[in-house]
C-alpha positions in Angstrom: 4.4 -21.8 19.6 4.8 -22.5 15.8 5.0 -26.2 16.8 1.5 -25.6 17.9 0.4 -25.1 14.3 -1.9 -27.2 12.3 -0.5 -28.4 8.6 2.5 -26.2 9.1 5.1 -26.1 5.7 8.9 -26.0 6.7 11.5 -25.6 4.5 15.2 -26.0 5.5 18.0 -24.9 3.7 22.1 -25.1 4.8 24.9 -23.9 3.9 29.2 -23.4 5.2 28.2 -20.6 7.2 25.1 -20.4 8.5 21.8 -22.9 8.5 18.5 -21.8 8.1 15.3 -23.2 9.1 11.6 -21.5 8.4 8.2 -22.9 9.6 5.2 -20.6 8.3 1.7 -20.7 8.2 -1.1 -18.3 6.7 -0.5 -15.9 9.4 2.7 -16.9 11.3 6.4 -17.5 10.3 9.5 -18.5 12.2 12.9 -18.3 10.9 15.7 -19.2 12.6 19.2 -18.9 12.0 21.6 -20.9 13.0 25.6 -20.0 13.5 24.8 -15.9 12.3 28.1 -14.5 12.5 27.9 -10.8 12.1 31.8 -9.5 13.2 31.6 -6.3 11.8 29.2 -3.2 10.7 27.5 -3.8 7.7 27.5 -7.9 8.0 24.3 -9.3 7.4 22.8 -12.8 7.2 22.2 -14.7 4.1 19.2 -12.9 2.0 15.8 -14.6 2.3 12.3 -13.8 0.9 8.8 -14.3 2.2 6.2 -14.2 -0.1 2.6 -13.1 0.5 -0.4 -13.2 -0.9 -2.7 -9.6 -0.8 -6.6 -10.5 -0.6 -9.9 -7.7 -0.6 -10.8 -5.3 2.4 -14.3 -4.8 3.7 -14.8 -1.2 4.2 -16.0 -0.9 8.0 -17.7 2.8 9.3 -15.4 4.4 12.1 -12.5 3.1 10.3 -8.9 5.2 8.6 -8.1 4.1 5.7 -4.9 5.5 3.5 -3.2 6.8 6.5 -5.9 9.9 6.4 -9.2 9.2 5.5 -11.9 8.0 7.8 -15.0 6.4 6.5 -17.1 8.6 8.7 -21.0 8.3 7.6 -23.2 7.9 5.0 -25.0 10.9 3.9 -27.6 11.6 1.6 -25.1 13.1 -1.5 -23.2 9.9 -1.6 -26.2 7.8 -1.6 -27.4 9.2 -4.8 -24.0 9.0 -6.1 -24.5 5.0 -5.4 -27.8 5.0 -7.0 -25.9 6.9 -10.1 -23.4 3.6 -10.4 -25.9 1.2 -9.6 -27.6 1.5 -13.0 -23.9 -0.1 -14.0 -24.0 -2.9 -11.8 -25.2 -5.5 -14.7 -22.2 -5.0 -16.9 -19.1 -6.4 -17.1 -16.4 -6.5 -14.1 -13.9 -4.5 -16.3 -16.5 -1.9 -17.7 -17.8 -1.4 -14.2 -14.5 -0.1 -13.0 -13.9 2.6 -15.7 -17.8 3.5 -15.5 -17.5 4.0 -11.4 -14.2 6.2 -11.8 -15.7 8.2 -14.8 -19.0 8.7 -12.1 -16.5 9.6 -8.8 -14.4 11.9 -10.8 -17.5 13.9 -12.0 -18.3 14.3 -8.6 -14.8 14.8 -7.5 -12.1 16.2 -8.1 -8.6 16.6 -7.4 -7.5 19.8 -6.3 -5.0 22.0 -8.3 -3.8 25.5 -6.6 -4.9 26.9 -10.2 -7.6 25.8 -10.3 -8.6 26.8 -6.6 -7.7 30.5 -7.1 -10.1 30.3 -10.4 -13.4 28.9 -8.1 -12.7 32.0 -5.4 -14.6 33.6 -7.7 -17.4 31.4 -7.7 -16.9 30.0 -4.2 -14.7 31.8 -1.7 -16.1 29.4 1.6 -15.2 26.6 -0.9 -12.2 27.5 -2.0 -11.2 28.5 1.6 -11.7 25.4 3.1 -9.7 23.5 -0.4 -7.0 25.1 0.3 -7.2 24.5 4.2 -7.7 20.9 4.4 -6.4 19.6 0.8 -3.7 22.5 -0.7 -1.6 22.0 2.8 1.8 21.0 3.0 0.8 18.8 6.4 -1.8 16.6 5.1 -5.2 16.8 7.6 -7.4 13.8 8.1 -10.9 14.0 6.7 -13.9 12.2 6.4 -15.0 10.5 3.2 -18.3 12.2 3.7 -16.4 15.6 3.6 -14.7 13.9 0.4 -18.6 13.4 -1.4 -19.9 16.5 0.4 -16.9 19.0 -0.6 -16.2 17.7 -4.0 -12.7 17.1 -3.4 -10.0 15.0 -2.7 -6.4 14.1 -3.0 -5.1 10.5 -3.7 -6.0 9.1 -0.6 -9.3 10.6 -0.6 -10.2 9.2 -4.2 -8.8 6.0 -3.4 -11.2 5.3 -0.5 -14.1 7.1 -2.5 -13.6 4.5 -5.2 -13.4 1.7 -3.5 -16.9 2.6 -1.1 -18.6 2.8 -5.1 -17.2 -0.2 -6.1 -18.3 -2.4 -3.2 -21.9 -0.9 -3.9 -21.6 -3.1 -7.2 -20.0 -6.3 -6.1 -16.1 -5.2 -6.8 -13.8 -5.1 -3.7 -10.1 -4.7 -3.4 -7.2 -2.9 -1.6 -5.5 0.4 -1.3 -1.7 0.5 -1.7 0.8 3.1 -1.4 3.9 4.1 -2.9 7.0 6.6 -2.8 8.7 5.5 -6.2 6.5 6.1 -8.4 8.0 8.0 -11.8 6.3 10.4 -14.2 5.7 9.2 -17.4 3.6 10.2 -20.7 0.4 7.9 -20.7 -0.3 5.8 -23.6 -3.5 6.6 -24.3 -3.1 10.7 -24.9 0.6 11.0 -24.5 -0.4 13.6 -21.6 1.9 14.1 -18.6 0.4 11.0 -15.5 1.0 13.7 -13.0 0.9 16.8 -13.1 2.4 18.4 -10.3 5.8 17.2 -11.5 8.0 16.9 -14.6 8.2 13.3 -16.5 10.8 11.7 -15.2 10.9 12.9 -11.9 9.2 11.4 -9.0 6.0 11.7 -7.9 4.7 12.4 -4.1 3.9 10.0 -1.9 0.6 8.4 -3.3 -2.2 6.2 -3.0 -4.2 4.0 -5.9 -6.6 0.9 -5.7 -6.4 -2.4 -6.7 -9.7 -4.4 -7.4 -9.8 -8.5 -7.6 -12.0 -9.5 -10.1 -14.3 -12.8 -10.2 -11.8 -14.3 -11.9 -8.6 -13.9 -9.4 -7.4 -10.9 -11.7 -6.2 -8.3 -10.0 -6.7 -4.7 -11.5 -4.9 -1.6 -10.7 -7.2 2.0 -10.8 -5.4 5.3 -9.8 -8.4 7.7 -9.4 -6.1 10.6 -8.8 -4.6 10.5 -12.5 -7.6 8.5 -14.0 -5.8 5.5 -14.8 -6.8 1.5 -15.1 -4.6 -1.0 -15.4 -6.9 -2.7 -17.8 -4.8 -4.7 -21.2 -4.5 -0.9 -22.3 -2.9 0.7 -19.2 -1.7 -1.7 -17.3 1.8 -1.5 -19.3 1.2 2.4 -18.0 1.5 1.4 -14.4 4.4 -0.6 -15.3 6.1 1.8 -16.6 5.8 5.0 -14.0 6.8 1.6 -11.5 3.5 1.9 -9.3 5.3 -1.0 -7.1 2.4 -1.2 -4.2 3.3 -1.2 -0.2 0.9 -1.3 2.5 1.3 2.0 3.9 1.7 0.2 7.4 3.6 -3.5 8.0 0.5 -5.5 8.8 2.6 -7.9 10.9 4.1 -7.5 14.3 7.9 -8.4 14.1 9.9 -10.4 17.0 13.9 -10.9 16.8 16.8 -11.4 19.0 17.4 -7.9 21.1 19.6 -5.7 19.1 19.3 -7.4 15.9 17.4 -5.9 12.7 15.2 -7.1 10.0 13.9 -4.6 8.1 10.5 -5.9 5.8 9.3 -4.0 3.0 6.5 -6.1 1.0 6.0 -4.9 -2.9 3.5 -5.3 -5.0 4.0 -5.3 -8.9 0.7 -3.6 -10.8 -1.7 -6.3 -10.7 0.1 -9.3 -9.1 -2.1 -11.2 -6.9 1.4 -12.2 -4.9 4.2 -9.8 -3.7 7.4 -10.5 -1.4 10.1 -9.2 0.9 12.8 -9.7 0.3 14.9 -9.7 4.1 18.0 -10.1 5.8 19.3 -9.4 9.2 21.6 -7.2 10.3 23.3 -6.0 13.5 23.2 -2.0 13.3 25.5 0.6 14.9 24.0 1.7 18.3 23.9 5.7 18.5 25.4 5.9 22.4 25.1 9.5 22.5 24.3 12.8 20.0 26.8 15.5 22.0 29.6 14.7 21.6 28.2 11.7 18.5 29.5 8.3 20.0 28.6 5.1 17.9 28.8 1.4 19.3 29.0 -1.9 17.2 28.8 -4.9 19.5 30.0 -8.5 17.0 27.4 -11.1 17.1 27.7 -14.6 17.0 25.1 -17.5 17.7 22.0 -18.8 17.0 19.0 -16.2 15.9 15.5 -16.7 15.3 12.9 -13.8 14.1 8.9 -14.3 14.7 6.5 -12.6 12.2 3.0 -12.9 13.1 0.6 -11.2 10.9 -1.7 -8.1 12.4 -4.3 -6.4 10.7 -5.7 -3.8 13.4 -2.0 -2.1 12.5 -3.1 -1.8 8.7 -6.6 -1.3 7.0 -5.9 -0.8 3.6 -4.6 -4.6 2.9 -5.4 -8.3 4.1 -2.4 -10.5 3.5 -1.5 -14.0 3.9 2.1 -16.0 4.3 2.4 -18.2 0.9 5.8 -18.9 1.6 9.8 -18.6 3.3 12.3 -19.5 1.3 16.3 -18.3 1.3 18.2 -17.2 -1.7 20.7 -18.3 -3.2 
């Protein structure tokens, strides 16, 4: 029980309508809702926001990671690869991230059909299993060792590469995912980000990293499009609107049968702190597909909605409750 917790906050906000009272701690919340009146389809509670706080993963063997990739093994190949951006290990925090994504992206790359018809000639077993596990329109899971071994990867692939180099130098961070992400001419060569779409158009579903510095900085590096979110490209990031999700919700959720309550936690390009922002609704209840019959059932009373934070349902992310608060 939430009573049961030690130095719990509680904030408690009313109003004409309906009252609100939240009790949270690092890894728990309870809101409940007093007097939720919700007469008709589309009603909804008052909006309210919970605000979290992302912190760094520690890569575990046996593990999936970005929905796809399992850190498998460590072979020989990738081991030299670590001894390649070891020798950077002494420099700065910032230079060490461009220095292990120049290094990963020398050793691999992202896979373009072009491209893949061109190294047929070279490597038809290659190129054959490219366009098998990576060129697919049903995305396969695959080892990271495959990813080092093979030479290639796709977004999630990269992003799990570059963040097993960077904890062999001392940097550790997160893997987010996103589904709004724009196209946009970078700053730096006024080049196309992706290039699978037009600018202006949105991109796939995709997967970058975000590193925490010693500082508390958080820094965002896309190894698919060979991008940091350093002073000079972090306006880049804000401007294609990489807003970061966990590709899973790391929480388990627990309201009032038949109610909703939808959470969506977003990142902004290196914010240490995200939010959802929430409300509760009462959907239409599909009865029956043939013949289609819809039910809407009023709801009135008292409703109160658990959120208890998970992580064996998401890998990518650790995240803590900083706060409940309503809007208003």
């Amino acid at each position: 029980m939430l009573g049961q917790f030690s130095e719990l906050n509680q904030n408690k906000t009313e109003n004409l309508e309906e009252k609100m009272i939240s009790s949270f701690s690092e890894d728990r919340a309870e809101i409940q809702i007093q007097n939720l009146s919700l007469q008709k389809d589309g009603d909804s509670s008052k909006e309210f926001v919970i605000k979290f706080k992302k912190e760094p993963i520690n890569l575990e063997q046996g593990k999936q990671y970005a929905q796809y990739c399992i850190f498998d093994k460590e072979t020989e190949k990738m081991q030299s690869i670590v001894d390649e951006v070891k020798q950077f290990q002494d420099l700065p925090e910032e230079e060490r991230l461009s220095k292990i994504l120049e290094i990963l992206r020398k050793h691999v790359k992202y896979p373009f059909k072009k491209d893949n018809d061109d190294l047929k000639s070279e490597n038809q077993e290659l190129a054959e299993w490219v366009e098998e596990n990576l060129l697919t329109d049903a995305i396969k899971i695959m080892n990271l060792s495959d990813t080092f071994e093979k030479g290639y990867g796709i977004c999630g692939n990269l992003s799990l590469a570059y963040l097993y180099l960077a904890e062999k130098v001392g940097l550790k961070g997160v893997i987010l995912n996103s589904e709004v992400i724009q196209n946009i001419n970078r700053a730096d060569n006024n080049e196309q980000l992706f290039k699978l779409v037009d600018v202006g158009e949105r991109a796939p579903s995709h997967f970058w990293c975000e590193i925490e510095l010693s500082s508390g900085e958080w820094v965002p590096v896309d190894p698919s499009t060979n991008l940091i979110g350093d002073k000079n490209g972090i306006e880049d990031f804000r401007k294609a609107n990489y807003i970061g999700r966990p590709a899973s919700l790391p929480c388990d959720i627990n309201i009032d049968k038949g109610l909703k309550c939808p959470i969506n936690i977003e990142f902004l390009p290196g914010d240490k702190e995200g939010e959802a922002i929430c409300k509760i609704t009462n959907p239409v209840k599909l009865i029956s597909f043939s013949p289609l019959k819809k039910e809407f059932t009023p709801y009135k009373g008292n409703c109160k909605l658990n959120i208890s934070v998970n992580h064996e349902k998401e890998t990518d992310i650790l995240i803590k409750i900083k706060d409940v608060q309503e809007i208003d």
